[in-house]
N, C-alpha and C positions, 0 to 999 in steps of 0.2 A: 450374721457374722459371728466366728466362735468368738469366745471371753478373752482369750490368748488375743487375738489378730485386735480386737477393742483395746484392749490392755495396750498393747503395744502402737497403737493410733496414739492414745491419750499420752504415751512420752515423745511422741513426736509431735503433737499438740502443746508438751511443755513446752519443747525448744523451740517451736513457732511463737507461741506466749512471751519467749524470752525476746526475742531477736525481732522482730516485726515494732515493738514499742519503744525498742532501744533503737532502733535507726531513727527514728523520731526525735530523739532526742540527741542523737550521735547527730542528727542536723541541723541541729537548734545549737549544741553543743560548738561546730564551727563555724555558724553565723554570727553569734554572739560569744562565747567564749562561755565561762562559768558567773552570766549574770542571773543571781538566782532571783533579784527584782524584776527582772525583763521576764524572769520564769513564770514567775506568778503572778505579773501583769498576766501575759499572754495566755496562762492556763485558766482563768476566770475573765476574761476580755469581753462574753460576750452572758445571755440567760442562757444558747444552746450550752457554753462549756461549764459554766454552775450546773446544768441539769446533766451532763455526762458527767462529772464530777462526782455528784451526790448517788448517781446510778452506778458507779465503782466504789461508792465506800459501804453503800447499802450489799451490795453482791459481797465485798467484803468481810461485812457483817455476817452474810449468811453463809459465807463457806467456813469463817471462823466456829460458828454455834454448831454448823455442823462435825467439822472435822474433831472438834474438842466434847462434841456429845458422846462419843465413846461408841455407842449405837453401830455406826458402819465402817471405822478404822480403830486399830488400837492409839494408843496414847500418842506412842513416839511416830506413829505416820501421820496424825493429826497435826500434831507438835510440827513437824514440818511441812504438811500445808500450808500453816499458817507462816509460818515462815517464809517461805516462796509466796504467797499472797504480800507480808505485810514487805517484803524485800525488792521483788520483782513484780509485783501485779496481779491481778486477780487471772489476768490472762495465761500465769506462769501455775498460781496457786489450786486455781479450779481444775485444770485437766492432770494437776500433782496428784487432788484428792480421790479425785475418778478412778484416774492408775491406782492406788491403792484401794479402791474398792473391788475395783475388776479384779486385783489380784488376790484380794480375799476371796472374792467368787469362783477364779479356780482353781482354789485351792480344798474348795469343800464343795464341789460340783461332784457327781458320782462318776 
């Protein structure tokens, strides 16, 4: 697959990142209204949703170290990963970071 056609996967990966975890809550959202005690009952209720819980802050962690290591995005594309990670979810954040790597890559491809 060229870098272009990946590149362009991973922002359609964002907007699925965005919209797939907010209908989740868009139905939480008109079951209960803005209970944000029922939230966080329900988001730690069981050991499975502790352990996907802790498995989203840990991914969190590592998209944050990576985007802000400078290494494979500049500053202000890092800067907004983490952004989109800490705003919208890793779901939104991690295929942000991606696109911005891919589009380093062809940008200095031969």
């Amino acid at each position: 697959m060229r870098v272009q056609t990946l590149a362009n996967l991973m922002l359609g990966l964002v907007v699925l990142g965005i919209v797939v975890p907010f209908s989740a809550v868009a139905l939480f959202l008109l079951d209960h209204g803005p209970d944000l005690p029922e939230l966080l009952d329900q988001a730690v209720a069981n050991r499975i949703s502790v352990f996907a819980w802790l498995d989203v802050i840990v991914s969190a962690l590592v998209v944050a170290v990576a985007a802000l290591s400078r290494r494979f995005v500049s500053t202000t594309e890092g800067v907004w990963s983490v952004v989109f990670t800490c705003a919208l979810g890793v779901s939104a954040g991690l295929p942000l970071f991606f696109y911005f790597v891919l589009r380093r890559e062809a940008s200095t491809a031969p």
